[in-house]
KOLKEKOL-154345 format. One record per residue (C-alpha): residue in one letter; x, y, z negated. Coordinates in steps of 0.5 Angstrom, whole numbers, plus 500, padded with zeros to 3 digits. Example, Ala and Ser with C-alpha at 12.3 -4.5 7.8 and 13.67 -1.06 7.14 Angstrom:
<pts>
a525491484 s527498486 
</pts>
This chain:
<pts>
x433457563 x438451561 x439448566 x440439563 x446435564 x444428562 x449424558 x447418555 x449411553 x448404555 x444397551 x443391552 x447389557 x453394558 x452397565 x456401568 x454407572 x458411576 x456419575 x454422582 x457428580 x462425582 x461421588 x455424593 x450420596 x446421602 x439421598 x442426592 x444431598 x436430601 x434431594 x439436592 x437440599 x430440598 x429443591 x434448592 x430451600 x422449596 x423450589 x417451585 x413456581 x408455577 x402460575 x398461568 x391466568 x389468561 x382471561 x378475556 x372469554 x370463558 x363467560 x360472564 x354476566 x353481572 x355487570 x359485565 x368486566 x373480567 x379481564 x385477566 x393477565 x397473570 x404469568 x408466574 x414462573 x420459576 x420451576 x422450570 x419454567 x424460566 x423468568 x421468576 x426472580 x424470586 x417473587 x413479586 x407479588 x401473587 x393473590 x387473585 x380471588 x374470586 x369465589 x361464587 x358457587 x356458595 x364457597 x365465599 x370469597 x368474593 x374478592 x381478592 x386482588 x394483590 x397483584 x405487582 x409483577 x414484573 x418479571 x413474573 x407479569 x401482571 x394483570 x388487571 x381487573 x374484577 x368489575 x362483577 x358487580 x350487579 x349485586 x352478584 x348472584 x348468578 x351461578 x358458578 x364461580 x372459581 x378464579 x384462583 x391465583 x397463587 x403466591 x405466598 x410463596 x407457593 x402456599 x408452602 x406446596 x399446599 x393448593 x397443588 x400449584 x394454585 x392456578 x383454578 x378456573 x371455573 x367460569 x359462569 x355469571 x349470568 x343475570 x340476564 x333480565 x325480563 x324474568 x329470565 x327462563 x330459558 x329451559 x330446553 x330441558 x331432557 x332428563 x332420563 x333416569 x330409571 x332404574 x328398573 x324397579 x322403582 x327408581 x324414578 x327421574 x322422567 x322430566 x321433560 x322442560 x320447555 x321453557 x321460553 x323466555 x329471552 x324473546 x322465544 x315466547 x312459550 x311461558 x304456556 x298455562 x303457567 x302454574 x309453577 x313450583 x317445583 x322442588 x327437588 x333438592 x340434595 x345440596 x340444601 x336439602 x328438600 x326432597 x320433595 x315439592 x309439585 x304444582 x305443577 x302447570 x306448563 x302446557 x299450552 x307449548 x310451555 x311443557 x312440564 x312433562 x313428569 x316423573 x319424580 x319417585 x325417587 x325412592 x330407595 x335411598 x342410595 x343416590 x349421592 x349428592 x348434588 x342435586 x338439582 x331442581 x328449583 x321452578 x318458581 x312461578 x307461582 x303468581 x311472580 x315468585 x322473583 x321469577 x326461577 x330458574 x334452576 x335446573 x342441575 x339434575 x344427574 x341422578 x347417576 x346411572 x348412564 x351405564 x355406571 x363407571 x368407574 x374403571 x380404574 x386401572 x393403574 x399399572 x406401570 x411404575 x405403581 x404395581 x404388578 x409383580 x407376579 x412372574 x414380571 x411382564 x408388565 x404395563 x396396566 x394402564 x386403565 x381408565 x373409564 x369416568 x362416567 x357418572 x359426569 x366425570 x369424563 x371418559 x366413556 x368408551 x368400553 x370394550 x372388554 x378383555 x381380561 x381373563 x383369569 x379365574 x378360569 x375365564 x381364559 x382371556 x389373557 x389381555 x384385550 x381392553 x381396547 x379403549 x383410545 x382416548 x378419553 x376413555 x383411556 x388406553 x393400557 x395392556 x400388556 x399382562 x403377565 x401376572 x401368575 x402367583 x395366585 x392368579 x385373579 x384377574 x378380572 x375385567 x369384564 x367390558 x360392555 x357399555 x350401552 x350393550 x350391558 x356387560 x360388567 x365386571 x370388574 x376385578 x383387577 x388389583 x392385587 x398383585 x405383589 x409377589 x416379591 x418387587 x420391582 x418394575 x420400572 x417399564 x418406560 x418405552 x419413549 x415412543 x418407539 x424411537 x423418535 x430420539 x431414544 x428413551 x429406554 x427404560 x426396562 x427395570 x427388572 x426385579 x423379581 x427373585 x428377592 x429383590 x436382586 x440387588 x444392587 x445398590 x438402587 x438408584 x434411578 x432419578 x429423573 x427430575 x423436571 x420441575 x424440581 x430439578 x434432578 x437431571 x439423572 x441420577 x444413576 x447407580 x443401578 x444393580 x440388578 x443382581 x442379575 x435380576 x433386570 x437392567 x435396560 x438403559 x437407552 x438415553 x437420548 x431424549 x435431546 x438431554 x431432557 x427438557 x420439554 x415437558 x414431564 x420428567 x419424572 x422418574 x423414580 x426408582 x429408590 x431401593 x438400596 x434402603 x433409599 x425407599 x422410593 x419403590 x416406583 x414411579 x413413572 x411420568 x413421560 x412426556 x419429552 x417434547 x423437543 x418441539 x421448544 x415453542 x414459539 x410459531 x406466531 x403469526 x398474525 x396478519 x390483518 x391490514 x384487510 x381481509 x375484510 x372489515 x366493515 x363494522 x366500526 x373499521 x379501524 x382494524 x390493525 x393487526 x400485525 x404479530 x410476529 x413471533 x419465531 x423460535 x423453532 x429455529 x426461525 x428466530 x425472532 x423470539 x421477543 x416475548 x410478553 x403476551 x395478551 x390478546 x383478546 x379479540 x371476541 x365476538 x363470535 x355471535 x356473542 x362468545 x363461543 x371460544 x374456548 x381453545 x380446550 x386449554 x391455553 x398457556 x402451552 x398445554 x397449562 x405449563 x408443559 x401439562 x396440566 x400444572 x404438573 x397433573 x391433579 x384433577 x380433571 x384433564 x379433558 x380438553 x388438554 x389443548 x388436544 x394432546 x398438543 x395438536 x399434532 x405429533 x401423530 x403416533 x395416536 x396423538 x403421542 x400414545 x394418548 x399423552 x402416555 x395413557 x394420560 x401420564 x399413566 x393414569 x392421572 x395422579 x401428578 x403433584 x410434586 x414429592 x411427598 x418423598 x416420605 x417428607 x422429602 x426424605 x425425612 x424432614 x429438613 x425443609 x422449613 x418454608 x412457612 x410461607 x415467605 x416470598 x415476597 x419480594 x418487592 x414491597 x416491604 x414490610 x419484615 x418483623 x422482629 x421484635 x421481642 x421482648 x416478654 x421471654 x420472646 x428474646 x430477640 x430486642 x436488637 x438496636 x432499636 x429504631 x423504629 x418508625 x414507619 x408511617 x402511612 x395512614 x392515607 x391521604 x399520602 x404522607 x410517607 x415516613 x420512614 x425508619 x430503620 x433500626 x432492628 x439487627 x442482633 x436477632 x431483633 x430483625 x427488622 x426491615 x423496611 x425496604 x422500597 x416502599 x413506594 x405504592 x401509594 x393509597 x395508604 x391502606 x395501612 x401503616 x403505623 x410501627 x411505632 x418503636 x423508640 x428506646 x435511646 x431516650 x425517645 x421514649 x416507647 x420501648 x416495651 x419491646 x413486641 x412488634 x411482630 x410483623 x409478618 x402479615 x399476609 x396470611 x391468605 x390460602 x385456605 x378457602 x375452596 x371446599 x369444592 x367448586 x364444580 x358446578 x357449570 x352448567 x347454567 x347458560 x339458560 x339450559 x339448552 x343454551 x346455544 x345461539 x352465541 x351464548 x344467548 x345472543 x350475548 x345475554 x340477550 x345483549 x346484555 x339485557 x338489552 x344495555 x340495562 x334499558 x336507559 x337510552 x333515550 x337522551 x334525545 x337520541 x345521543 x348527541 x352531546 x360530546 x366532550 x367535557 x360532561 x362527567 x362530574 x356528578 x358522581 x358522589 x354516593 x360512597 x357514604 x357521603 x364520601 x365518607 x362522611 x366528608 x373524609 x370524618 x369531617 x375534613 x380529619 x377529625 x370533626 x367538621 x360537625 x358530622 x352528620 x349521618 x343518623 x343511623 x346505619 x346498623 x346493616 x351488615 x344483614 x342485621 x349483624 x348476621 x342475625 x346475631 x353474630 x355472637 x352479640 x359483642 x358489639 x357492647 x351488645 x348490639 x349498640 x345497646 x340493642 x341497635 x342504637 x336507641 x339511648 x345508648 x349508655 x353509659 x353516664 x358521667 x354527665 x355530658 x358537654 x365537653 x364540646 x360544641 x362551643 x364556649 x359560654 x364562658 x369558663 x375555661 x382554663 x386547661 x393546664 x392551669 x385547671 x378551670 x373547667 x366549665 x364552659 x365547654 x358547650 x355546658 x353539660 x357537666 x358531671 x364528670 x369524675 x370518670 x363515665 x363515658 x359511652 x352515650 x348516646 x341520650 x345526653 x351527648 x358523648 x360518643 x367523642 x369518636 x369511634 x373510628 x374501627 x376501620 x377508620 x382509624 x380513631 x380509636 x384515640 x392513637 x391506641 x392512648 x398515650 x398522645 x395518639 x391522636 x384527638 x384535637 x377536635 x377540630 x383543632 x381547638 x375553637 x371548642 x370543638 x372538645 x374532644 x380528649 x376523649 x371528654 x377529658 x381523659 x378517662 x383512658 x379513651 x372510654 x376503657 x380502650 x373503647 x370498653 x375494651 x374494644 x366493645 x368487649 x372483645 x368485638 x362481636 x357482631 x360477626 x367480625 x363488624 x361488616 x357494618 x356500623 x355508620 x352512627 x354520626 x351526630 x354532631 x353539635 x354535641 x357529640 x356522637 x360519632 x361511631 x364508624 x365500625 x367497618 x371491620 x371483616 x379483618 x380490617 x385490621 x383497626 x382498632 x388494634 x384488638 x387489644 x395490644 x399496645 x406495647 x410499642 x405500637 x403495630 x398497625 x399495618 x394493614 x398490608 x392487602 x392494598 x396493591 x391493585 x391497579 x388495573 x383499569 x385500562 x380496557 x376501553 x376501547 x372506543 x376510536 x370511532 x373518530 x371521536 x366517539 x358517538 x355514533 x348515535 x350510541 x349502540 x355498541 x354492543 x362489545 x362482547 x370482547 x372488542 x379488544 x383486549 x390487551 x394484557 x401487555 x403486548 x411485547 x414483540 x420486539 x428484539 x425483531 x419478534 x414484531 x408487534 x403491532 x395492534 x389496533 x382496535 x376498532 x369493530 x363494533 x356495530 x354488527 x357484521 x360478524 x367473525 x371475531 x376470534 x383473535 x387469541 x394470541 x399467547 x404468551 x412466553 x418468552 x419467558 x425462556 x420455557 x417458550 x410458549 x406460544 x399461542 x395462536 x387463534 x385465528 x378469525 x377476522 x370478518 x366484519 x362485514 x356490512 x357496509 x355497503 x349501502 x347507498 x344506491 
</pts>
């Protein structure tokens, strides 16, 4: 991306600036140091529609670029997670980019719970930033069924007096029919608090009309109200309650450049937030303590707006505003008496930028220091005196880049003394259009679309985007935000930002005014200048660049192990080995890993000699962000839900009847019999390590919650019925007659025995195998594998060599129930095997084996291919009921801007909404939505 050069002219009062290019200073360095070892990245995810149902398929494109929003070299693999409204990670996706792009897939499972859930997507890299460059988005799950409410539902709180909630909740089901003369439960609730429980019964017209006493307390919380039905108990609904004030809000005022100086002229910024979190409209004025008005509050957008005030020493001010035809009062902050002002005006003039600062008496001097910074990279950087007490700069906004610039004003001391965000457009985007082969389709039409993508000069502009095409009578699109409004503005701003898409729709003077409003009141990440300005920087979190795995090794003082090879092998179906040799430092590295199936990989290190060096493996895992704390709540979809939201349940519901197999005409090749996931696994033990498996027991992961704190010794005490611990067991499964070992006569293998060491039991047979993630414990013994399957007697090591029971000791010892997921029991001929699946999936290595590191890297994803039916070939006897008709994540328009796509319509006539956005991966952005009609086909005379 172009990198900026600032040049710029002086007004008003000719100043001279001495160009720091030219003479460096201590608090450049600093800067200079700091953006070049912490550079930011900042990452967009495109969805495929803004709702869901269990069942249904979330289809998603990632974008990750440099700071500057140019094409990402830096990292090349980023992390998708998906939570539900209970704060747990669902699941987690490691995603490949190239070039910064990716994308794939989470399939929502039937199992998921209806509610509220948060896509977050991030790099390793991007971790060192906290979550501030994290990308979130909250969306609903819905579980649309026979036994789903819909609610029609008015809440009113009320204050006078007693506080009470007046409730008034009609409830139908999926196909409008009344739920009338209903006995019903109801039960308020704070979070996982009960308040209070009703019985209630719905009116003939499916009614509940009440009002809940609410007492005195203080209203804080997250509330809402729980209707059961009484004779069917499965069958509830939830209904999100505000219990906050109509006329309350919370009015923030924010003056220009951080705060006011009495005697200085100066910028106050303000913002109105209703109970809901959004902006509310007031009108007010300012006045002093004697009441005279000094400023009006007149609010714009979003409850937004700003005044002119001079302050005067020893002067209150306050703001008294109406809302909902009450007055309230509110006090300003305080003012400063002694300080600085930095006032930025960028939309007088169309080309110019000026910027007033002005000092108050004592802090006359000279030596300040003005920065400009855009995405981590400084663009201006001037000496400032104001000895004279005020200084005014004009500078052509040609020389800034697209987007928010961040200007900061540092005392002679290098302390930063106030900050101010503005918005430079130079109109950098991408213009698309997209033309239909038809104005009007039929269903099931084979539709074909034709993009085309220009600069703002007119240019062919070749760029990476998605598409997804929706039904508008199952899919209400949301277009409050998309790939321009996220990269030029909300991945630079904290919190909420209201339908950031409209600050983008026009470049009216209104428009412009509301922008600046914004960037003066909405808190901005980026510098913590106290540790920008102190601290060296030291990246915790490394970018991943290609896929390799990166240690070093150590010895028992922690010293650097230089000159040792080590060995790399994978763990899965595909074989793969490969070595390298630790540097000076014990640094090591194993570089172009190929993506294969393996979940795991073995580190294994030798002297000179061949022989298992003593030396640590350390291995730099993956070390996931922390957990979300907050998630906002949507509102269900079944409460007051509208028309294309409910016809998308309803369609969904609808898919979960079987078809009627008469009805479908057979075609194509039948699918193969699909097999039950733990029958596979059973298959995978008895192909690698014992033939002889069969399924005995499976200890639950709902049991193991129950007693989290049991080691698992414990729990397969407890949960396995004649679990021990003896010295009298068959060796193996086969052989009468006597055998001989190295030499040594033992007795035949399918006989028990008395042995001179004990073992772990189930009744009279040994636990031969205990597989943790799995991975047989045996590779933690000094020969790393079993011969089980290898040997005509099926005898395990683990009944000839004590070392295997005090490894499993170990394990059983440091294991609790909290860690495990679940445990799968086997029996064999003579021999129980125990398969642990673990929460860490880190193996069996709980216990430290010098020598020896398992890998167990966070797999790479690869994405299903979105289906899209050719109605040529498929069958028409089945209905389609596609919500997303299309989607594609890696359309690319040629060195011409051109780009072609094709879909078919699905089944009922309706309007699709087709949206279009990418990037050229050069600071362009581009976005696009537009509509198609499918009509009926015209019907046979």
């Amino acid at each position: 991306m172009k990198k900026f050069c600032l040049v710029f002219s002086v007004v008003v009062m000719l100043i001279q600036i001495s160009a720091t290019a030219q003479k460096p200073n201590t608090l450049v360095e600093k800067i200079a140091t700091y953006n070049s070892l912490l550079p930011t990245e900042k990452i967009y995810i495109s969805t495929d529609k803004p709702y869901y149902n269990v069942g249904d398929t979330l289809w998603f494109k990632s974008i990750l670029l440099n700071g500057n929003l140019g094409v990402n070299s830096k990292t090349d693999k980023i992390y998708v997670e998906l939570f539900n409204d209970s704060l747990m990670m669902v699941e987690r996706r490691s995603i490949m980019l190239n070039n910064g792009l990716g994308y794939g897939d989470f399939a929502l499972s039937a199992k998921l719970k209806e509610g509220s859930y948060l896509l977050r997507a991030y790099s390793n890299w991007q971790q060192n930033f906290g979550s501030d460059y994290f990308f979130q988005k909250s969306f609903y799950i819905g579980n649309a069924g026979e036994k789903t409410w819909l609610l029609d539902a008015h809440q009113k709180l009320n204050t006078a007096g007693k506080k009470t909630l007046d409730l008034k909740v009609r409830i139908t089901n999926l196909k409008n029919e009344v739920a009338g003369l209903k006995d019903v439960e109801i039960v308020l609730m704070n979070d996982k608090k009960k308040l209070m429980k009703a019985d209630l019964q719905t009116s003939l017209q499916g009614l509940i009309e009440t009002q809940i006493p609410l007492g005195e307390n203080n209203i804080n919380g997250n509330y809402s109200l729980i209707i059961t039905d009484k004779k069917d108990r499965s069958r509830q609904s939830v209904l999100p309650i505000s219990l906050q004030e109509v006329d309350e809000v919370d009015l923030q005022f924010m003056p220009e450049g951080g705060y006011m100086v009495n005697g200085i002229f100066g910028k106050v910024a303000f913002k109105a937030i209703g109970a809901d979190g959004l902006g509310k409209n007031i009108s007010g004025r300012i006045v002093d303590s004697k009441n005279e008005t000094r400023a009006e509050l007149n609010v714009g957008h979003k409850g937004m707006g700003n005044f002119f005030l001079l302050p005067v020493k020893g002067e209150t001010y306050t703001a008294i505003y109406n809302l909902n035809g009450t007055e309230h009062k509110q006090t300003l902050p305080a003012t400063k008496d002694e300080g600085t002002t930095l006032r930025i005006d960028h939309l007088s003039k169309r080309d110019s930028l000026y910027i007033y600062l002005k000092a108050s008496e004592s802090k006359r001097l000279n030596g300040y220091e003005l920065f400009a910074q855009s995405s981590g990279e400084t663009i201006l950087n001037v000496k400032i005196n104001l000895t004279q007490g005020f200084r005014t700069l004009k500078l052509p906004k040609l020389d800034f880049p697209d987007g928010i610039i961040h200007f900061t004003l540092f005392s002679p001391d290098g302390s930063p003394v106030n900050e101010r965000h503005v918005f430079i457009n130079r109109k950098q985007w991408m213009y698309l259009k997209v033309e239909a082969n038809n104005t009007n389709f039929k269903t099931r039409d084979s539709i074909s679309l034709n993009l085309k993508a220009l600069t703002e000069a007119g240019l062919p502009a070749s760029g990476s985007f998605s598409i997804s095409v929706t039904d508008d009578s199952q899919v209400k699109v949301d277009n409050e935000s998309n790939i321009a409004s996220y990269f030029l503005l909300q991945s630079d701003l904290k919190g909420n930002v209201e339908n950031p898409s409209w600050y983008f729709k026009d470049e009216d003077a209104s428009t412009l005014l509301a922008l600046d409003n914004l960037l003066l009141t909405q808190a901005w990440v980026g510098y913590n200048w106290n540790t920008t300005l102190t601290d060296k920087p030291s990246p915790k979190f490394k970018a991943e660049k290609g896929n390799e795995i990166n240690g070093r090794l150590t010895n028992l003082l922690k010293n650097p192990v230089p000159n040792i090879n080590l060995t790399l092998m994978s763990l899965g179906k595909t074989i793969f080995l490969t070595d390298t040799i630790s540097n000076s430092d014990g640094y090591f590295k194993f570089k172009d890993i190929p993506f294969i199936d393996s979940a795991a990989y073995t580190i294994k290190i030798k002297n000179q000699k061949g022989k298992t060096s003593l030396a640590t493996i350390n291995v730099d895992e993956f070390t996931p962000a922390s957990k979300i704390t907050f998630l906002s709540q949507i509102k269900p979809w079944y409460i007051n839900t509208d028309t294309s939201m409910l016809n998308y349940y309803k369609n969904k519901e609808i898919q979960k009847k079987p078809i009627d197999a008469s009805k479908i005409k057979l075609e194509g090749e039948r699918l193969k019999e699909v097999v039950i996931k733990g029958q596979v696994r059973q298959k995978e033990i008895m192909q690698t390590h014992a033939w002889d498996v069969t399924f005995l027991k499976k200890i639950t992961e709902e049991e193991l919650k129950k007693i989290p704190k049991k080691t698992l010794l414990t729990l397969l005490y407890e949960k396995i019925e004649g679990f021990t611990i003896g010295n009298f067991y068959a060796d193996g499964c086969f052989g009468t007659e006597p055998r001989e070992v190295n030499g040594v006569e033992f007795p035949p293998a399918m006989r028990p025995r008395k042995h001179e060491f004990s073992n772990f039991m189930v009744g009279a047979k040994l636990i031969s195998h205990v597989f943790i993630d799995k991975v047989n414990t045996h590779i933690l013994t000094q020969w790393g594998h079993d011969y089980y399957n290898e040997n005509p007697f099926n005898v395990s090591r683990t009944a000839m060599e004590p070392e295997v029971f005090f490894i499993n000791q170990s394990i059983f010892n440091i294991l609790t129930a909290q860690d495990i997921v679940d445990i799968n029991v086997y029996r064999g001929c003579n021999s129980v095997f125990l398969d642990i699946k673990t929460r860490s999936g880190k193996g069996p290595w709980v216990i430290t084996t010098p020598g020896v590191y398992v890998h167990r890297p966070q797999p790479i994803y690869f994405p299903k291919e979105f289906y899209s039916p050719k109605y040529m070939l498929a069958n028409k006897n089945q209905p389609d009921y596609r919500s997303t008709i299309f989607w594609d994540a890696n359309i690319v328009t040629d060195e011409n801007g051109k780009a072609k796509i094709s879909f078919y319509a699905a089944d009922k006539p309706s309007t699709y909404t087709v949206k279009i956005e990418g990037t050229d991966l050069n600071g362009r952005f581009g976005f696009k939505s537009t509509t198609i009609s499918i009509l009926n086909p015209p019907q046979p005379e």
